[in-house]
Backbone of each chain as ProteinMPNN parsed JSONL, in Angstrom:
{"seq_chain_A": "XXXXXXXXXXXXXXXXXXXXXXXXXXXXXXXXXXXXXXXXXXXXXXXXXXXXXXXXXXXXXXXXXXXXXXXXXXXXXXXXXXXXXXXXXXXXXXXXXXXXXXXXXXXXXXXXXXXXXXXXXXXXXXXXXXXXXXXXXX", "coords_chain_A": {"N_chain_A": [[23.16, 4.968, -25.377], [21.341, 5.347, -22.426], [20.232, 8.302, -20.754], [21.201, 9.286, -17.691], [19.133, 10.787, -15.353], [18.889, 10.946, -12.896], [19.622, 12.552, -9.581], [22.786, 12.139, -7.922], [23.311, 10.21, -4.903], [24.084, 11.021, -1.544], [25.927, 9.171, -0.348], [27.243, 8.079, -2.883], [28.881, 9.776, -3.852], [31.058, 9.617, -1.901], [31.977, 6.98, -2.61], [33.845, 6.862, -5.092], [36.031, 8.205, -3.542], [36.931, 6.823, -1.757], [37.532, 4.513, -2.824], [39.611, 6.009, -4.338], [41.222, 6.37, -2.128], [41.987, 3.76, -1.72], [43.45, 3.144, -3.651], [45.619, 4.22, -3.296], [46.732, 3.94, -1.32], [47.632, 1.548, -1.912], [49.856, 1.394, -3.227], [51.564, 1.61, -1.82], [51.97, -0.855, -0.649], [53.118, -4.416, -1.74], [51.505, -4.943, -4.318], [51.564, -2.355, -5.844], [51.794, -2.322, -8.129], [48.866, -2.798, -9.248], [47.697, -0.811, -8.289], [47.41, 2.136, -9.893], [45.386, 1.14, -11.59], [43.674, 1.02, -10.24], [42.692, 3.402, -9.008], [42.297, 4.613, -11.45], [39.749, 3.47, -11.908], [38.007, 4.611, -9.272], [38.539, 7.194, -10.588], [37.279, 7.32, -12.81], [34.578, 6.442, -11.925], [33.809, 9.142, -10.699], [33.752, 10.544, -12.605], [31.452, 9.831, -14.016], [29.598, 10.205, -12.187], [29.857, 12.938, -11.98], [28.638, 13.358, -14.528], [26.148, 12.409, -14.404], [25.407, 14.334, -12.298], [25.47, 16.599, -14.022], [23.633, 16.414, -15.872], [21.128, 16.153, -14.274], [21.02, 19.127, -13.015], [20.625, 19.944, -15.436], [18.006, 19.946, -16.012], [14.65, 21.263, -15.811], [13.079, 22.837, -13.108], [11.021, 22.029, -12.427], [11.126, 19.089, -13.649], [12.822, 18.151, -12.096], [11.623, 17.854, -9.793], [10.049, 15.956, -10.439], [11.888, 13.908, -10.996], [12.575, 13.456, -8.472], [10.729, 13.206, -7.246], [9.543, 10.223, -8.725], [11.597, 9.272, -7.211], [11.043, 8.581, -4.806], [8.675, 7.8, -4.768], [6.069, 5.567, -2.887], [4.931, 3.411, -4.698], [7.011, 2.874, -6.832], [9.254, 2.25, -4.639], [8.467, -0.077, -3.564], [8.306, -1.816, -5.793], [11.244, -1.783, -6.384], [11.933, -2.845, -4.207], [10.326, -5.637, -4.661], [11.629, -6.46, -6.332], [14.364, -6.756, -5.935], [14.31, -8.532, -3.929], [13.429, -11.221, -5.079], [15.705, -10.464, -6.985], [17.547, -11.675, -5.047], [16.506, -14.012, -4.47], [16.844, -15.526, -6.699], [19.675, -15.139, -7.371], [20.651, -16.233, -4.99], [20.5, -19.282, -5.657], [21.846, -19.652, -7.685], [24.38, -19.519, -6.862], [24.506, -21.708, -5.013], [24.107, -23.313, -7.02], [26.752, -22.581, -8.855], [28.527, -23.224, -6.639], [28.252, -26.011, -5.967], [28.336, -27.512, -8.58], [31.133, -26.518, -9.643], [32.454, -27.702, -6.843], [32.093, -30.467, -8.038], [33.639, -30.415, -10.303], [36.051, -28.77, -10.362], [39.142, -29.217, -8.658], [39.135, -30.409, -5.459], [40.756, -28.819, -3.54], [40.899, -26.524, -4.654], [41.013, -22.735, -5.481], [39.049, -21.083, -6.06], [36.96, -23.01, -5.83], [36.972, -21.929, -3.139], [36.502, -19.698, -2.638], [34.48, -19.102, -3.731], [32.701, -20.384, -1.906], [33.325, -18.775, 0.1], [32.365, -15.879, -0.529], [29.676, -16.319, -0.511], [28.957, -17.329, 1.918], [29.979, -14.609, 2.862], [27.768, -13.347, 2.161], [25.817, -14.383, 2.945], [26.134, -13.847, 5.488], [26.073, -11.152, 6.17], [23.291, -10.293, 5.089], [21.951, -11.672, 7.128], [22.971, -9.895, 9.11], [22.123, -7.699, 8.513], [19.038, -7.875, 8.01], [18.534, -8.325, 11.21], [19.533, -6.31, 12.208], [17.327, -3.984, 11.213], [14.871, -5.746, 12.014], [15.187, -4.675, 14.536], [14.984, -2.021, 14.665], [12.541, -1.592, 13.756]], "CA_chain_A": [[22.918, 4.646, -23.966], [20.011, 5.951, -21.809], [20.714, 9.233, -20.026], [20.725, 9.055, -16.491], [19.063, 12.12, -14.615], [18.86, 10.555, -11.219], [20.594, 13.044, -8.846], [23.043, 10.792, -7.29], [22.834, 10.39, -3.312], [25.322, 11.57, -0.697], [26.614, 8.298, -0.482], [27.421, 7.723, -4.098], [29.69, 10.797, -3.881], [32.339, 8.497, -1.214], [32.596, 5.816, -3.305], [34.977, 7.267, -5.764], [36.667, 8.901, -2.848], [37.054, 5.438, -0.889], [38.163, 3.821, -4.594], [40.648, 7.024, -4.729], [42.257, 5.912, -1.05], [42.276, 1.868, -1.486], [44.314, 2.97, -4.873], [46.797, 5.26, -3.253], [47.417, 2.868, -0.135], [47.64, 0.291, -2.996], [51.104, 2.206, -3.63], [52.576, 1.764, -0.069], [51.794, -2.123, -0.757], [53.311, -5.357, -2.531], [50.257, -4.728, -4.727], [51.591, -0.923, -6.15], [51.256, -2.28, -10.002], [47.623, -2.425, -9.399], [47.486, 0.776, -7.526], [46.946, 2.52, -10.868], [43.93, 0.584, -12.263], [42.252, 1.042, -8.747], [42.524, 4.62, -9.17], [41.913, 5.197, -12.564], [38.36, 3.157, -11.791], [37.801, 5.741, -8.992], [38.672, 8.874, -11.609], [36.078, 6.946, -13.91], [33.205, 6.34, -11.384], [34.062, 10.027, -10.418], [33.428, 11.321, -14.157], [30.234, 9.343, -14.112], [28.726, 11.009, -11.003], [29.396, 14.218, -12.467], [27.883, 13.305, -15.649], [24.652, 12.35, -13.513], [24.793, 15.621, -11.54], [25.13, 17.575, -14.719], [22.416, 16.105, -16.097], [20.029, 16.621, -13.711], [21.071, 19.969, -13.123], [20.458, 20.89, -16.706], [16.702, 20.077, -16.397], [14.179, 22.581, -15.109], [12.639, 22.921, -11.577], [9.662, 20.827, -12.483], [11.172, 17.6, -14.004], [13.747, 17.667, -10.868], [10.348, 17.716, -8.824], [9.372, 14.667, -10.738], [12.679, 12.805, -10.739], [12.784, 12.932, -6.981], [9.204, 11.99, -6.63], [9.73, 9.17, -8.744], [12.515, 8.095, -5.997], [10.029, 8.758, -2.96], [6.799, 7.546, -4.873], [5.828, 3.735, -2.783], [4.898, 2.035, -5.215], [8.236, 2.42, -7.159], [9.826, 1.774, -3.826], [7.947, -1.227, -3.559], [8.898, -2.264, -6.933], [12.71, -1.958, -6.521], [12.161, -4.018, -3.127], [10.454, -6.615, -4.703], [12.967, -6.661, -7.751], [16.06, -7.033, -5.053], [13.949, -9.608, -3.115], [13.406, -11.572, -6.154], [17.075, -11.146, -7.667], [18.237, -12.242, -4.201], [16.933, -15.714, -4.377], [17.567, -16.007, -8.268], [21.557, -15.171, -6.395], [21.313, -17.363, -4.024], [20.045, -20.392, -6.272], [22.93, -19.884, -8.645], [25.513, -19.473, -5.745], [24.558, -22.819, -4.671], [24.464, -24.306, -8.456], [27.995, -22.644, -8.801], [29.568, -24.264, -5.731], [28.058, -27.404, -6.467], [29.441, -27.428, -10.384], [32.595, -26.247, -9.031], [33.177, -28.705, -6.545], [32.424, -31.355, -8.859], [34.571, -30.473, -11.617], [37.211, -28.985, -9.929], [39.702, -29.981, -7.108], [38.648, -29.632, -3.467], [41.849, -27.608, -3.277], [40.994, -25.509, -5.594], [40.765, -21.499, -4.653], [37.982, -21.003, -6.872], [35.873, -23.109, -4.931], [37.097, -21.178, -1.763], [36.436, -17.98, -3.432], [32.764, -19.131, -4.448], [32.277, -20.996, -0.715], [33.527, -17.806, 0.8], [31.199, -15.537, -1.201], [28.361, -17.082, -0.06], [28.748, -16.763, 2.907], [29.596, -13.378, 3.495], [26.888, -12.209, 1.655], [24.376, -14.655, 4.031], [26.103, -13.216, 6.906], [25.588, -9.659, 5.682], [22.037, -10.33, 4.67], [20.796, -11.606, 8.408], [23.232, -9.061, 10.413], [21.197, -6.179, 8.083], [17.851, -8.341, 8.788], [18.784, -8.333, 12.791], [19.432, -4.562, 12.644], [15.835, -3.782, 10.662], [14.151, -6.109, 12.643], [15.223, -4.392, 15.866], [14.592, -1.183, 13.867], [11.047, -1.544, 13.653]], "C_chain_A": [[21.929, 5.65, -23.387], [20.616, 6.885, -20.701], [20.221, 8.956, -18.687], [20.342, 10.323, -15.838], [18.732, 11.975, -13.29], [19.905, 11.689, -10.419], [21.363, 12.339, -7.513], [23.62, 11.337, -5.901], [23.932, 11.093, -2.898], [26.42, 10.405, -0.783], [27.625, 7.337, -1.752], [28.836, 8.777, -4.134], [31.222, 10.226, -3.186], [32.414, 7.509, -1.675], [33.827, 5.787, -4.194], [36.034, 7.645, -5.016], [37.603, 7.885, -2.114], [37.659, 4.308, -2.094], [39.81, 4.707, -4.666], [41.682, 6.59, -3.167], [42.859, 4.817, -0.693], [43.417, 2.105, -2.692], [45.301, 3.723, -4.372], [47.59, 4.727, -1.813], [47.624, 1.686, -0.801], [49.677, 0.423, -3.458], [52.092, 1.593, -2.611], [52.522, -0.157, -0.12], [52.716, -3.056, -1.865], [52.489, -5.44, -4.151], [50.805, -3.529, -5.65], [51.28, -1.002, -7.736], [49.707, -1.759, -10.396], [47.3, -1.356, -8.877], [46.232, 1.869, -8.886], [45.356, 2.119, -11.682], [42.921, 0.66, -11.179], [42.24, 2.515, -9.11], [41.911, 5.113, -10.324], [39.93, 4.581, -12.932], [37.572, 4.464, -10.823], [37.69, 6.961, -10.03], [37.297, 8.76, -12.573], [34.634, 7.242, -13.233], [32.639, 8.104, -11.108], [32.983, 10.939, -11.676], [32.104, 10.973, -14.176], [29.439, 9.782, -13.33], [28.632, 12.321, -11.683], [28.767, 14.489, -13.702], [26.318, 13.365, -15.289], [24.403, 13.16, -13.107], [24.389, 16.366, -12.357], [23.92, 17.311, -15.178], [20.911, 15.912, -15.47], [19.953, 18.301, -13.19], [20.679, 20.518, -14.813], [18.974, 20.516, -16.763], [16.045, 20.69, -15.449], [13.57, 22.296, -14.062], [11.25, 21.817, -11.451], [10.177, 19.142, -12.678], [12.217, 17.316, -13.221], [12.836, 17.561, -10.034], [9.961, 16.455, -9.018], [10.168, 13.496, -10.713], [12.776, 12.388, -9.316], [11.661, 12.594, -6.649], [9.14, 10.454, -7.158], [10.642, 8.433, -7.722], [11.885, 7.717, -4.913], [9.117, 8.069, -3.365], [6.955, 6.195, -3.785], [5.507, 3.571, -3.266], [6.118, 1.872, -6.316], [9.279, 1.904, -6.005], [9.462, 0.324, -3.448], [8.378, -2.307, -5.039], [10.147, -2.9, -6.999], [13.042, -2.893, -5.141], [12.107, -5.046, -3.048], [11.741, -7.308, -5.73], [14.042, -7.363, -6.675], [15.508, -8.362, -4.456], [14.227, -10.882, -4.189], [14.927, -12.161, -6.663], [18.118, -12.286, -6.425], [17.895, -13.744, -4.59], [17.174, -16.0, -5.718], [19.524, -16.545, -7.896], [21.832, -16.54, -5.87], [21.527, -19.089, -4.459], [21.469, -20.521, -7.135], [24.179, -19.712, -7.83], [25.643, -20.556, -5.654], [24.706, -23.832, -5.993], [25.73, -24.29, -8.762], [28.762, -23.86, -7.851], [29.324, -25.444, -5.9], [28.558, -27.569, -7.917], [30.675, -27.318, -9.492], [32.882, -27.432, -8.3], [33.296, -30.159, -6.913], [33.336, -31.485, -10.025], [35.718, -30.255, -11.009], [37.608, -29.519, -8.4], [39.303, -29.647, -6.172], [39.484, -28.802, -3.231], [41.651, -26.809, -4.264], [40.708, -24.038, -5.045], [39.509, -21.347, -5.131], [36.855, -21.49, -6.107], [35.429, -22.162, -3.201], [36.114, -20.252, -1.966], [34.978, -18.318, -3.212], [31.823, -19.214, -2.748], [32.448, -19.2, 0.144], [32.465, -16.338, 1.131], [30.283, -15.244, -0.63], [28.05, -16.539, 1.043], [28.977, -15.534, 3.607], [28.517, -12.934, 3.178], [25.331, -12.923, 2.497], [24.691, -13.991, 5.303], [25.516, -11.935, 6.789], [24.237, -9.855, 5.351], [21.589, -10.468, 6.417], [21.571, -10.525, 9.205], [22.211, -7.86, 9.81], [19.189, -6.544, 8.117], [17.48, -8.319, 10.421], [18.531, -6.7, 12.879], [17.757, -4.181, 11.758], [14.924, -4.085, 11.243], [14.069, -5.681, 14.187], [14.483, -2.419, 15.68], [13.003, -0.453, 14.138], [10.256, -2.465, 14.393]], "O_chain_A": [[21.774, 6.741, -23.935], [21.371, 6.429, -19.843], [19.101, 8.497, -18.46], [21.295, 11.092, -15.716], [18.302, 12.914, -12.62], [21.088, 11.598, -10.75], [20.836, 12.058, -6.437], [24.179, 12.416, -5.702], [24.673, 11.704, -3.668], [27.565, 10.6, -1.19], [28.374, 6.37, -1.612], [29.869, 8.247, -4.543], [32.299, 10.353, -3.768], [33.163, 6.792, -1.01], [34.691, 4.913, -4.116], [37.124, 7.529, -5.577], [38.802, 8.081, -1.914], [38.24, 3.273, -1.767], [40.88, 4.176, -4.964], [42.904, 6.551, -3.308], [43.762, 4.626, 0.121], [44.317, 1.266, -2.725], [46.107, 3.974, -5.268], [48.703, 5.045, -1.396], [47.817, 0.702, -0.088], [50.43, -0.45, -3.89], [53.243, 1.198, -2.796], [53.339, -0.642, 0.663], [53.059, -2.452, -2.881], [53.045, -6.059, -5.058], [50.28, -3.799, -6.73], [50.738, -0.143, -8.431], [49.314, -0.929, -11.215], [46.193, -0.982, -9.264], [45.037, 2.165, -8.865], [44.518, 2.867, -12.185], [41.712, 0.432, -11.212], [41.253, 2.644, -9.834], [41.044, 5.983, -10.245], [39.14, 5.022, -13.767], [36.738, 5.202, -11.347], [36.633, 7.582, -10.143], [36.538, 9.651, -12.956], [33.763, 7.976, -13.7], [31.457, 8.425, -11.235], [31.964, 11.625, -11.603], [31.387, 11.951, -14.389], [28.288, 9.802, -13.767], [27.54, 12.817, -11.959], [28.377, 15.617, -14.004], [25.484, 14.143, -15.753], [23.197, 13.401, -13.168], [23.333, 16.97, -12.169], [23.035, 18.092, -14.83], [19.867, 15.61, -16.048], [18.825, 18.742, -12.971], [20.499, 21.717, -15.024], [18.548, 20.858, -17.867], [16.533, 20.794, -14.324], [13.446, 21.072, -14.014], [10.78, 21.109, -10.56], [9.734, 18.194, -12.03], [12.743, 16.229, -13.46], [13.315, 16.925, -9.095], [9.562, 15.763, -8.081], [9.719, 12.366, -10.522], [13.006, 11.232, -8.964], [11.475, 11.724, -5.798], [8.806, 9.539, -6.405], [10.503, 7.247, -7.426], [12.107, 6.736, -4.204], [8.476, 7.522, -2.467], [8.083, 5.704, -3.831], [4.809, 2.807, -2.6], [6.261, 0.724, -6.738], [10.162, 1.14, -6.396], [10.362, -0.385, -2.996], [8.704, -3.492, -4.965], [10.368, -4.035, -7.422], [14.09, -3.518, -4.98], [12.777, -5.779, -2.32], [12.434, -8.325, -5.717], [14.398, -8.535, -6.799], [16.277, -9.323, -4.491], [15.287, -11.493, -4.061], [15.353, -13.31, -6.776], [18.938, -13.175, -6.656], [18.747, -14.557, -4.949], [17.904, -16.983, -5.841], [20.221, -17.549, -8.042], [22.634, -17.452, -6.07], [22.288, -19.905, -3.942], [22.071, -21.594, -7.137], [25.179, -19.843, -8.536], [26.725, -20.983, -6.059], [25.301, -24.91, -5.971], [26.283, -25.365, -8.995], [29.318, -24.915, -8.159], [30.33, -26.144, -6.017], [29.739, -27.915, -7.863], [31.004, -28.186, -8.684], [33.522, -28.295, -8.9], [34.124, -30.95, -6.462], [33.681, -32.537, -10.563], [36.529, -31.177, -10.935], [36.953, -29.967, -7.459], [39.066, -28.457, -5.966], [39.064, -27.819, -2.619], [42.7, -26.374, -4.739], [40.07, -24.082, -3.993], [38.696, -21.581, -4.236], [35.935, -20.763, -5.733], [34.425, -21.905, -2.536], [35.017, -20.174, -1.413], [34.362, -17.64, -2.39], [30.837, -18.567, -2.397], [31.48, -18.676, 0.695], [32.004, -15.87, 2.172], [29.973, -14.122, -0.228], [27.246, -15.641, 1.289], [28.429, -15.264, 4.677], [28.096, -12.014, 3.878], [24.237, -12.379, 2.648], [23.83, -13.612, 6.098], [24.443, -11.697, 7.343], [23.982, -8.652, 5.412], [20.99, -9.543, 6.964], [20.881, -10.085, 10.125], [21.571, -7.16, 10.595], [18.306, -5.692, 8.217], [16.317, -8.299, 10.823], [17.63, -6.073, 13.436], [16.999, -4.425, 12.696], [13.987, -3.294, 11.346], [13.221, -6.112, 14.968], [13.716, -1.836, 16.447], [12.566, 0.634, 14.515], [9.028, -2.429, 14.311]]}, "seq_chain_B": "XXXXXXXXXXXXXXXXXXXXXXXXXXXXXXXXXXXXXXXXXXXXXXXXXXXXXXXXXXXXXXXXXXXX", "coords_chain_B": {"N_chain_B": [[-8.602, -4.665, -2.197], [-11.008, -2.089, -3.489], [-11.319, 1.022, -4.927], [-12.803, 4.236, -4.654], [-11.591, 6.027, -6.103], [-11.388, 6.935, -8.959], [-13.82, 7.568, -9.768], [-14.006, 9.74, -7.931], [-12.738, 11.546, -8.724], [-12.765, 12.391, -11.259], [-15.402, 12.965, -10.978], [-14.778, 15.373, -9.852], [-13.3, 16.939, -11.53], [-10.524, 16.432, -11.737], [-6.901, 15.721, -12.731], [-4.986, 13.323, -13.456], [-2.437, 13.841, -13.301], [-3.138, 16.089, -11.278], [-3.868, 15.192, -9.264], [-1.894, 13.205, -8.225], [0.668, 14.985, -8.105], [-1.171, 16.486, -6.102], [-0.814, 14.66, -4.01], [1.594, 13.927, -3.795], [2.928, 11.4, -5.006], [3.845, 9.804, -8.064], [2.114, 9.602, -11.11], [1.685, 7.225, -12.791], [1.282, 5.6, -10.133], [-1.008, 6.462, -9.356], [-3.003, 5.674, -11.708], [-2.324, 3.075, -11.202], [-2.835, 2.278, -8.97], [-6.161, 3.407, -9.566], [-7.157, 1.281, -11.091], [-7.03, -0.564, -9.799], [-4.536, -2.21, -9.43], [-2.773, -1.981, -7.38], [-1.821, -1.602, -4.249], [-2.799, 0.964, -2.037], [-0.736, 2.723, 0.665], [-1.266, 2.845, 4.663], [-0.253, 5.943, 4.589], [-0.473, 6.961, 2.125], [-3.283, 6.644, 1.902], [-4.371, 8.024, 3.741], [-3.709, 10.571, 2.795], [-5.041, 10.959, 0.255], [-7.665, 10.739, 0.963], [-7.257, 12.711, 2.643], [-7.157, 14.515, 0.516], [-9.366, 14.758, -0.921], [-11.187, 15.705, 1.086], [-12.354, 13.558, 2.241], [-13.226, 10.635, 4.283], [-11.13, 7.44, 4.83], [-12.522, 5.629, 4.813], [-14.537, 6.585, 2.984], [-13.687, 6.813, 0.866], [-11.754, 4.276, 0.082], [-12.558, 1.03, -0.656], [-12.903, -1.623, 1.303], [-12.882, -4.765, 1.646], [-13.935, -8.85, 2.466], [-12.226, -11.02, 2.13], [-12.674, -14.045, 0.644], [-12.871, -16.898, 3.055], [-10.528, -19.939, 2.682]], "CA_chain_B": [[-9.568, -3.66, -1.962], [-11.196, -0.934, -4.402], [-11.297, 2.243, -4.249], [-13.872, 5.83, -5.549], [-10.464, 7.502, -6.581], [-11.71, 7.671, -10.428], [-15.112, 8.205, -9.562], [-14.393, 11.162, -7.177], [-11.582, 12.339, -9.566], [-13.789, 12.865, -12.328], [-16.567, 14.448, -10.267], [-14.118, 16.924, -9.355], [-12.469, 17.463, -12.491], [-9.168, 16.386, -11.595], [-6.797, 14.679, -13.845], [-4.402, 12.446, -12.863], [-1.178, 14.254, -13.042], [-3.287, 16.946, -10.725], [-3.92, 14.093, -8.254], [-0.17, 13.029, -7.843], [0.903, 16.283, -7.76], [-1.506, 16.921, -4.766], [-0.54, 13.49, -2.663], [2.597, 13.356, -4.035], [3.38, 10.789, -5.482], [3.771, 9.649, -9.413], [1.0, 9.6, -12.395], [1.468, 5.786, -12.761], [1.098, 4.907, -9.069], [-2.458, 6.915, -9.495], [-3.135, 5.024, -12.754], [-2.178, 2.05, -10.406], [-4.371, 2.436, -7.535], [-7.432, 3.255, -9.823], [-7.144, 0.035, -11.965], [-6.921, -1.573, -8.35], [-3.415, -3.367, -9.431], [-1.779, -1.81, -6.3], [-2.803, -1.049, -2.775], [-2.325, 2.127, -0.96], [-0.582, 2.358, 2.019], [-2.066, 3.683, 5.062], [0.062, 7.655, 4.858], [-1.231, 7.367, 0.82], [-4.581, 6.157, 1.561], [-4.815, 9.378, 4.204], [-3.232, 11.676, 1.516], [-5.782, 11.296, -0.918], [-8.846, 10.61, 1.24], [-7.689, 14.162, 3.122], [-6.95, 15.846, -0.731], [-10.704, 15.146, -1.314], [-12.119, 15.84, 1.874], [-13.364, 12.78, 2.694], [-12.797, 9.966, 5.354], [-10.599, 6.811, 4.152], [-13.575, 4.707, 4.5], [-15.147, 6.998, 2.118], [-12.348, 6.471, -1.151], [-11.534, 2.727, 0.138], [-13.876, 0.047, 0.063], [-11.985, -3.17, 2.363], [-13.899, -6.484, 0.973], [-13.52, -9.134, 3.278], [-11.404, -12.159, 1.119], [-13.203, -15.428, 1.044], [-11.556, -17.831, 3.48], [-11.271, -21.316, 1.846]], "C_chain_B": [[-9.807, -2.657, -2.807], [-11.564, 0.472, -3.653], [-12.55, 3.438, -5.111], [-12.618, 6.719, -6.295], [-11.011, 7.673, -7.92], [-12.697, 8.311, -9.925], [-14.747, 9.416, -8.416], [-13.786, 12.16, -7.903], [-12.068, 13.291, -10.578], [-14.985, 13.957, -11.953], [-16.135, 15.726, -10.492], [-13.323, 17.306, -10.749], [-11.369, 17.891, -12.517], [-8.618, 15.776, -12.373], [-5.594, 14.473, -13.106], [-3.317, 12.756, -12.428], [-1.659, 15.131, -11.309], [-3.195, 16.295, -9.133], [-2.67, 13.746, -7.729], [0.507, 13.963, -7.109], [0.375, 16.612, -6.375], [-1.111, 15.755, -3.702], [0.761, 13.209, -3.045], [3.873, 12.259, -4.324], [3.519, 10.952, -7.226], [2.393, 9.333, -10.382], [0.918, 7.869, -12.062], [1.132, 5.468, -11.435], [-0.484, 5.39, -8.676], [-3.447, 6.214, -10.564], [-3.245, 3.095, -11.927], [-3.35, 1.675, -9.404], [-5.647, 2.802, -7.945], [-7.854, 1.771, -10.473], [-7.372, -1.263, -10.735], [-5.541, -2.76, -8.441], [-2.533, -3.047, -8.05], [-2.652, -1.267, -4.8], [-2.24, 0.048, -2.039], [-1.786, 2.005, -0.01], [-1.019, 2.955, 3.147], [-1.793, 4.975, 5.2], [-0.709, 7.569, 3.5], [-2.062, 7.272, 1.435], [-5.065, 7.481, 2.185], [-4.707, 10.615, 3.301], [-4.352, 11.939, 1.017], [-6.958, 11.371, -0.051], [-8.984, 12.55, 2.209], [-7.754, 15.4, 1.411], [-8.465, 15.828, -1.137], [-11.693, 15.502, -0.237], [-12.923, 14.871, 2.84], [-12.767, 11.992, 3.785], [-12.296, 8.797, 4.214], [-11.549, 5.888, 3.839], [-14.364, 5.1, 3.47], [-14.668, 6.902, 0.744], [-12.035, 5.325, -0.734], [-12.138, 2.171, 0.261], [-13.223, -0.96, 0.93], [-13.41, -3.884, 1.77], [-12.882, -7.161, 1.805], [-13.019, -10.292, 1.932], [-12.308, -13.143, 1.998], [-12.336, -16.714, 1.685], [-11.84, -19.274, 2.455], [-11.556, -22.14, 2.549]], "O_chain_B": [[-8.759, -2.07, -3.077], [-11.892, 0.845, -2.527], [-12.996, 3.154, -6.222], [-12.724, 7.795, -6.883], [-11.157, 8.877, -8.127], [-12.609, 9.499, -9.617], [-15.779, 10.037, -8.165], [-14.087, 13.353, -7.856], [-11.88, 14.499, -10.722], [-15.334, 15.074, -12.335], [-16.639, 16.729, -10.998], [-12.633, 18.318, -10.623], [-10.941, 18.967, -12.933], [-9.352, 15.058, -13.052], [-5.182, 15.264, -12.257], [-2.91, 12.267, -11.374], [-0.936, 14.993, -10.321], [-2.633, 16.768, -8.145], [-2.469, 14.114, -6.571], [0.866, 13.919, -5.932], [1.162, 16.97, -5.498], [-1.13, 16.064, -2.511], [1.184, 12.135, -2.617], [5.074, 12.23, -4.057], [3.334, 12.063, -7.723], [1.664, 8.503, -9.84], [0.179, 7.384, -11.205], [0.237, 4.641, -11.609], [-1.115, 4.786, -7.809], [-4.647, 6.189, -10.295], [-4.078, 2.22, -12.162], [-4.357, 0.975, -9.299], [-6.514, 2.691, -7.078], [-8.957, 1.287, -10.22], [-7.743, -2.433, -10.829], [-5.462, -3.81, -7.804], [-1.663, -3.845, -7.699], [-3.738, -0.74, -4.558], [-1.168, -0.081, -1.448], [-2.196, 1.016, 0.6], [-1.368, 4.074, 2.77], [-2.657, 5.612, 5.803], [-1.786, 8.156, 3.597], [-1.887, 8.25, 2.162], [-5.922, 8.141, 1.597], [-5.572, 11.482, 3.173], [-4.833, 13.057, 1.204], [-7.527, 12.416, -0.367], [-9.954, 13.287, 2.39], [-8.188, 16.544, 1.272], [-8.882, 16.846, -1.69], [-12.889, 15.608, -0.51], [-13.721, 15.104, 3.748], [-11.794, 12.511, 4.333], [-12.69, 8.857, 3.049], [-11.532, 5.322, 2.747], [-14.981, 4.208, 2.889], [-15.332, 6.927, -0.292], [-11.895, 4.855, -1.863], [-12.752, 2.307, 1.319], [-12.948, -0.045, 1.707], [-14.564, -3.499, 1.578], [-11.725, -6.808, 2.035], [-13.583, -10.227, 0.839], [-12.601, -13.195, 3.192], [-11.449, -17.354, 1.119], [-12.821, -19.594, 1.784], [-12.084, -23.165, 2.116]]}, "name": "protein", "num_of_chains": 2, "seq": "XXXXXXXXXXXXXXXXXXXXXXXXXXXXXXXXXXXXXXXXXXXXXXXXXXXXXXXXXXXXXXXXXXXXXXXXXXXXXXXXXXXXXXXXXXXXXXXXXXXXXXXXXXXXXXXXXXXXXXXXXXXXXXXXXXXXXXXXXXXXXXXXXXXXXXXXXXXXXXXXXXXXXXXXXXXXXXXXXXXXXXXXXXXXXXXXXXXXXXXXXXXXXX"}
């Protein structure tokens, strides 16, 4: 596997943390079996951050100059914008091929279709409320 | 739009990493912008046109696109 020497953000750091509190209020719940496997994903993602830190800590003052310029350069930022733009409608195309399959094969009552219908649409709502805020943004 | 970045680069006997390094960005995105596959934006395009001294009109050419 391909070493990662990205030094990973601020925000990457509360994910495990926010994994480590959904699994330990998972306890206090109907739910407490899974408690454990939520946590032990946290402990994992955890291990994996610090694998990333070490590894950019163990390389020298120059090629940490160059990993963070690669994050800043624009035209890799431009890259990874069109990439996301891109995978989005690939997403969205196969969202809509899913739910359509789905509600032909299976039952209209089925959760599955819920699940898929549901999906969907959070992730269009979440797409224009973070288009609304950007566009007010700038 | 093209640009003088080789041709001034060379003059000056810069090399590509040295170029990056001074506008800060990456080797490839210099490699990029001489080949003309990518377009500067206007803080790069100032970057480099102030790392050589010159005005942006002087390292960018703008060509007008043929309407159809």
């Amino acid at each position: 596997m391909k070493k990662s020497y990205r030094n990973p953000k601020k925000w990457e750091w509360y994910l495990p943390a926010a994994i480590f509190v959904i699994g330990t209020v998972l306890f206090l719940t109907p739910w407490k079996d899974r408690a454990m496997r939520v946590i032990a994903i946290g402990i994992g993602l955890k291990c994996a951050l610090n694998i990333r830190w070490n590894n950019y800590r163990g390389l020298s003052p120059d090629e940490q100059k160059q990993i963070d310029r690669e994050e800043r350069d624009e035209r890799n930022r431009m890259l990874r914008e069109r990439a996301s733009w891109l995978c989005w409608q690939g997403e969205r195309a196969l969202f809509t091929v899913c739910f359509l399959t789905a509600a032909f094969v299976l039952d209209l009552e089925s959760s599955v279709l819920y699940l898929v219908c549901l999906l969907y649409v959070a992730r269009e709502l979440i797409y224009e409320a973070v288009y609304r805020r950007l566009d007010k943004k700038y | 739009m093209t640009n003088r970045i080789a041709e001034l680069r060379k003059a000056r006997k810069i090399s590509q990493a040295e170029l990056a390094d001074g506008v800060d960005v990456t080797r490839q995105t210099i490699i990029s912008l001489e080949s003309g596959r990518y377009n500067a934006s206007l803080l790069l395009a100032h970057k480099i046109a102030r790392y050589f001294g010159l005005t942006i009109e002087e390292v960018f050419l703008f060509e007008e696109e043929e309407t159809p």
